[in-house]
C-alpha positions as CSV (number, residue, x, y, z in Angstrom):
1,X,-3.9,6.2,2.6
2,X,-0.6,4.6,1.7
3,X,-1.4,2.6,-1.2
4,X,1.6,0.1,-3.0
5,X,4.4,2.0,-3.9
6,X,4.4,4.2,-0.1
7,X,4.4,0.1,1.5
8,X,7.1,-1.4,-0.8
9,X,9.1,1.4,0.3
10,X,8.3,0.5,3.8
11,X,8.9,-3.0,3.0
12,X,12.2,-2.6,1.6
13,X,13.7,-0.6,4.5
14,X,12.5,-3.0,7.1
15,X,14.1,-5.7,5.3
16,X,17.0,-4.1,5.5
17,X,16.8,-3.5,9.1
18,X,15.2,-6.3,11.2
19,X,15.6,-9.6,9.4
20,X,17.6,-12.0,11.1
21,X,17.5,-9.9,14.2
22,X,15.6,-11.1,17.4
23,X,13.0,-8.8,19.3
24,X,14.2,-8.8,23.1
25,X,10.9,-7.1,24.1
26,X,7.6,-5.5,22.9
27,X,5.8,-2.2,24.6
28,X,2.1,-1.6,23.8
29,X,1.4,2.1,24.8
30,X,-1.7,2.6,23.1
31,X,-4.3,-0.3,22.5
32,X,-6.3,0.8,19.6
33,X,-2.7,-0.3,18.0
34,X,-3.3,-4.2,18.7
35,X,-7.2,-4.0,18.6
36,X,-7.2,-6.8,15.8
37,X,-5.1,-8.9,18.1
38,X,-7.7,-10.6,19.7
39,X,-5.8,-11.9,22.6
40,X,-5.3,-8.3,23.8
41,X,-1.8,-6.2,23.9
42,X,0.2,-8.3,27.1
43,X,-0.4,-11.3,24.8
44,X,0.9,-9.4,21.7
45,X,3.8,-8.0,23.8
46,X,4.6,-12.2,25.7
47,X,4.6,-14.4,22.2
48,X,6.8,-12.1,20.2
49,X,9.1,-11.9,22.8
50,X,12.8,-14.0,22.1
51,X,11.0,-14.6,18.7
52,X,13.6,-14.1,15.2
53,X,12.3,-11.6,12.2
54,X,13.1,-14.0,8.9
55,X,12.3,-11.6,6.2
56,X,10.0,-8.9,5.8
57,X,6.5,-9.4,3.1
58,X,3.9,-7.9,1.2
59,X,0.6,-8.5,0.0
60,X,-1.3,-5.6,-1.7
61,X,-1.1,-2.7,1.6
62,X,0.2,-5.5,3.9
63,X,2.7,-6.1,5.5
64,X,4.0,-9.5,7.3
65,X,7.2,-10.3,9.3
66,X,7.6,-14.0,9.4
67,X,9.1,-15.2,12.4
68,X,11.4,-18.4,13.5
69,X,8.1,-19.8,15.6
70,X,5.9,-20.2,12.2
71,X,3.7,-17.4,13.3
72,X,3.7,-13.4,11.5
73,X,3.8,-10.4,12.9
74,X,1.2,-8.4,10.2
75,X,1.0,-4.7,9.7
76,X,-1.0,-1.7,7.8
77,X,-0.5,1.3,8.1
78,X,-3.9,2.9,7.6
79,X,-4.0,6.6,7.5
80,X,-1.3,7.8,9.5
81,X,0.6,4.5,10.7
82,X,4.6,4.6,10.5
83,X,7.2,2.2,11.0
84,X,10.4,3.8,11.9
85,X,13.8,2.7,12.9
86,X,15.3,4.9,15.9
87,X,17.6,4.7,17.7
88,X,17.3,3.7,21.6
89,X,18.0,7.0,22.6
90,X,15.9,9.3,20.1
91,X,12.8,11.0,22.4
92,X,9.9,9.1,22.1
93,X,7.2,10.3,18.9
94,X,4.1,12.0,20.2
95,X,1.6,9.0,18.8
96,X,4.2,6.4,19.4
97,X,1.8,3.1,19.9
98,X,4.3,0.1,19.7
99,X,8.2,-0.2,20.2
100,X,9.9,-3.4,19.1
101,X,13.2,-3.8,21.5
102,X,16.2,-6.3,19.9
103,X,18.3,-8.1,21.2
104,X,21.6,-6.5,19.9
105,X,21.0,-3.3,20.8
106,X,20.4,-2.0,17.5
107,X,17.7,0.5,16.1
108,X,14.3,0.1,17.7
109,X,11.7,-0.3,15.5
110,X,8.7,2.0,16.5
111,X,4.8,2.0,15.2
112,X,3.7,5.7,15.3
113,X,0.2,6.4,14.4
114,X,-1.4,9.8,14.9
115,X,-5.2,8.7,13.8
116,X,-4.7,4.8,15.4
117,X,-6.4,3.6,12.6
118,X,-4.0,1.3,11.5
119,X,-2.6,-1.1,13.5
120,X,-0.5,-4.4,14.2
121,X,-1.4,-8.3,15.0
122,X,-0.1,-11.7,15.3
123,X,-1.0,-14.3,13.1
124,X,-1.1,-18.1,14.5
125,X,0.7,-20.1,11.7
126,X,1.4,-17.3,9.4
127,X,4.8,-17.2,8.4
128,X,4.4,-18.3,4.8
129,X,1.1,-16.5,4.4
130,X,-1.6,-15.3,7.0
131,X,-4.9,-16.5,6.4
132,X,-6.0,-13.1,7.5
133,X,-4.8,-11.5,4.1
134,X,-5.1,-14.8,2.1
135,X,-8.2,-13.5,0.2
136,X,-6.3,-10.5,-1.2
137,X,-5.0,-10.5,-4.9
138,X,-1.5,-10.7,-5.4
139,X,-0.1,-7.1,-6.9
140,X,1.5,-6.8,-10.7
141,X,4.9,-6.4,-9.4
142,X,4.5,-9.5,-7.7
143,X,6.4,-12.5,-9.5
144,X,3.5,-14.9,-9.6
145,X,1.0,-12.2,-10.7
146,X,-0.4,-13.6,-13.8
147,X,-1.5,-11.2,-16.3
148,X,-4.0,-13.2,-18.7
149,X,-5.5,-14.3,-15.6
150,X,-6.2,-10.9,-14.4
151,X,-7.3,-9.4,-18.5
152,X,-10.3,-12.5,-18.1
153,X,-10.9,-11.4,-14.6
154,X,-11.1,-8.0,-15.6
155,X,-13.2,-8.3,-18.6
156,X,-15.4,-10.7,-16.4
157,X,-16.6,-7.8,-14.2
158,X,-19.3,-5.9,-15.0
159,X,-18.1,-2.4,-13.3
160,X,-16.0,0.5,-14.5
161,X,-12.8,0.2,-15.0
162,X,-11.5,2.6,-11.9
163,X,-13.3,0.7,-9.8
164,X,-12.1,-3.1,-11.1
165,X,-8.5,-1.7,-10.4
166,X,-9.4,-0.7,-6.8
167,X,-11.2,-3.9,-5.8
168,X,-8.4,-5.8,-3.9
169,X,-9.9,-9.6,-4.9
170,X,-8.5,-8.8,-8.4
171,X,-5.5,-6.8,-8.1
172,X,-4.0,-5.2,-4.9
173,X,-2.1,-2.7,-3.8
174,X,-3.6,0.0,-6.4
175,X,-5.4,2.5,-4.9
176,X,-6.9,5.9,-5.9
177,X,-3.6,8.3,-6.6
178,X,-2.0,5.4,-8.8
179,X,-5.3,4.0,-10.8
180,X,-6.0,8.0,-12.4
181,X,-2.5,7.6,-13.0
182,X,-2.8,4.3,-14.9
183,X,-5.7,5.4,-16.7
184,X,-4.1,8.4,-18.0
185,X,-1.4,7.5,-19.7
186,X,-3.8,5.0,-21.3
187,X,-6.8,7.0,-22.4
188,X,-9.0,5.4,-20.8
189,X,-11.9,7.4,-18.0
190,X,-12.5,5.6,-15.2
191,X,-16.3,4.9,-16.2
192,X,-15.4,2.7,-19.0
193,X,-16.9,-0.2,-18.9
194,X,-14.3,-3.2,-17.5
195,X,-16.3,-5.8,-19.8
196,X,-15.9,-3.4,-23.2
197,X,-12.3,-3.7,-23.0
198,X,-10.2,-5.6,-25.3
199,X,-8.1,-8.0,-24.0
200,X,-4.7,-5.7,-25.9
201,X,-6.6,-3.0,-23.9
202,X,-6.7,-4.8,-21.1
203,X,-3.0,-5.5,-21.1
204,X,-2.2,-2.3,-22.3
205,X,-3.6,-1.0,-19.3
206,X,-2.0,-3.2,-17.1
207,X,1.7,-2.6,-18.1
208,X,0.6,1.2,-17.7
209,X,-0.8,0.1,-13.8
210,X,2.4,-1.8,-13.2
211,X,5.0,1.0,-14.8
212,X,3.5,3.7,-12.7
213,X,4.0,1.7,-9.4
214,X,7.3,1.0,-10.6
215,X,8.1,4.8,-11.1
216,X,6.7,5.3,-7.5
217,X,8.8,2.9,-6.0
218,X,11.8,3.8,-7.6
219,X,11.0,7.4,-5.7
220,X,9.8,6.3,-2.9
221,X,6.3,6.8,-2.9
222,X,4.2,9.6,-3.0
223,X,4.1,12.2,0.2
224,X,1.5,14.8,0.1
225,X,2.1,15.5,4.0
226,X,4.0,14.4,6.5
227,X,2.6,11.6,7.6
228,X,3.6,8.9,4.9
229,X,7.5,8.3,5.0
230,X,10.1,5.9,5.3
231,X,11.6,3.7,7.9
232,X,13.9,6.6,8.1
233,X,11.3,9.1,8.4
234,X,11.9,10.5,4.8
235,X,9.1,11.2,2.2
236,X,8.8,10.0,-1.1
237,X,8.9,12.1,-4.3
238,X,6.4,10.7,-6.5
239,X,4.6,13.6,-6.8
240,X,6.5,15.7,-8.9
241,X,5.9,13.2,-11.1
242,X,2.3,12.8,-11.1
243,X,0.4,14.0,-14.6
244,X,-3.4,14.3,-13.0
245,X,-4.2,13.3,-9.6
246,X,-4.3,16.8,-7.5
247,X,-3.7,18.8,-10.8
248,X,-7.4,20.3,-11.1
249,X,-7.4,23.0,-13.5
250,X,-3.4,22.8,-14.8
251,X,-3.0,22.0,-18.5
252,X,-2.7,18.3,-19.5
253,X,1.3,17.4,-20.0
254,X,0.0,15.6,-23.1
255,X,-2.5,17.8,-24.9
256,X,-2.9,21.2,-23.0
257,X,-6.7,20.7,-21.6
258,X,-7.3,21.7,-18.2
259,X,-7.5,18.7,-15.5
260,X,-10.5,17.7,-14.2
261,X,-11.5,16.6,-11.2
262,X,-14.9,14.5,-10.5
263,X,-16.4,13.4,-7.2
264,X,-15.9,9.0,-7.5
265,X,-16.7,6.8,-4.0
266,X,-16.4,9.8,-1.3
267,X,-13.1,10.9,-3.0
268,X,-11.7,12.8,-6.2
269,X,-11.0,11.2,-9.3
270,X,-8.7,13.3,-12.2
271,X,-8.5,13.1,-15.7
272,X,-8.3,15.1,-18.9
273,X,-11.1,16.0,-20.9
274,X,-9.7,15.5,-24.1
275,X,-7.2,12.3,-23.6
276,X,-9.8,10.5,-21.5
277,X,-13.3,11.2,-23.1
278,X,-16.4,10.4,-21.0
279,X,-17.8,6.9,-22.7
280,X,-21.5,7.7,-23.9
281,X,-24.1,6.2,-21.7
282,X,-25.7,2.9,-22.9
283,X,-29.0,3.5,-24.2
């Protein structure tokens, strides 16, 4: 699933490409796409019509599009979901679910999704931010993040550590790919326990959590198939640069040891051996 770094990138390009611009019409060809619009997908298609984009946001792996009425158009992507500027001409996408027409004849913006299970909505009133999303943290790269806040949060919980940085009521937008990474390059395994940390710990980990997205943004995300790219249907390089996750078996880049991976919530975690030792069980 598209986790921070694969939305910012998302984020960014829209920005670039449908603020200020006013949708003309909306086509809902599949309605899975619109199933958390309530109202159903004429509805979705009739109050976005003649409606301006003002800017494009993010909280954690959402998207929002504020719009000159004071509602938001909100997106995420789920598994497979795409946004993707095309021209009016280019041949429709196989699991094209939503097309955005303008006004000024410009690039359509198109919702692909080959597994539907992400999917768009309107919020009512949501232009500064929709209350559907409201109970998600704010991310580290986010201005207002506050970092002591999150290190007494943190050491609050009594959980590991992997899966404090995954819960989305304390800090968004990291998901599995990113945390290993974050939890490398400080040491730590992912069965530490969040309440043994130090608070310089804490932070330490936390500039490690926020460089690492950083990194990722700054390549556009990670791609391990086709189905995560850009507005302009490019992937992201990220993982040329990634020192554990999917690297089971191949030497550490820090000490040599071979990778290991270890079955964590119906997924994979990865981690070395020797620059991440196991914490001892409490007795």
């Amino acid at each position: 699933m598209p986790e921070l770094p694969e939305v910012e990138t998302v984020r960014q390009g829209l920005a670039r490409w449908v603020t200020g611009r006013r949708i003309g019409s909306v086509e809902v060809r599949h309605p899975r796409a619109v199933r958390r619009h309530a109202p159903g997908g004429a509805h979705f298609a009739d109050v976005l019509a003649g409606r301006t984009v003002l800017d494009v946001r993010r909280r954690g792996k959402y998207l929002w599009l504020p719009l000159d009425s004071g509602d938001a158009v909100i997106g995420h992507l789920g598994m497979s979901g795409q946004l993707l500027l095309q021209p009016a001409s280019a041949p429709d996408e196989t699991h094209l679910r939503v097309r955005f027409r303008f006004t000024d004849d410009g690039p359509e913006l198109r919702f692909v999704d080959q597994r539907t299970f992400g999917g768009l909505s309107v919020s009512e009133g949501g232009a500064t931010l929709p209350a559907e999303i409201a109970h998600i943290a704010r991310d580290p790269i986010d201005e207002e993040f506050s970092d002591a806040q999150f290190v007494a949060a943190l050491r609050r919980r009594r959980t590991e550590v992997k899966r404090a940085l995954l819960d989305q009521t304390l800090i968004s937008g990291v998901g599995n790919i990113y945390a290993d990474e974050a939890l490398w390059r400080a040491g730590l395994h992912g069965t530490r326990s969040s309440e043994a940390l130090t608070g310089p710990a804490a932070l330490r980990l936390l500039g490690h959590v926020r460089d690492v997205l950083g990194e990722a943004i700054t390549a556009g995300g990670t791609s391990f198939d086709a189905l995560y790219v850009n507005v302009n249907g490019e992937s992201g390089y990220f993982d040329r640069s990634l020192n554990v996750y999917g690297r089971e078996g191949q030497p550490c880049r820090r000490c040599g040891a071979p990778i290991r991976r270890e079955a964590f919530m119906n997924r994979s975690s990865y981690s070395c051996p020797r620059c991440q030792t196991r914490p001892r069980p409490q007795r």
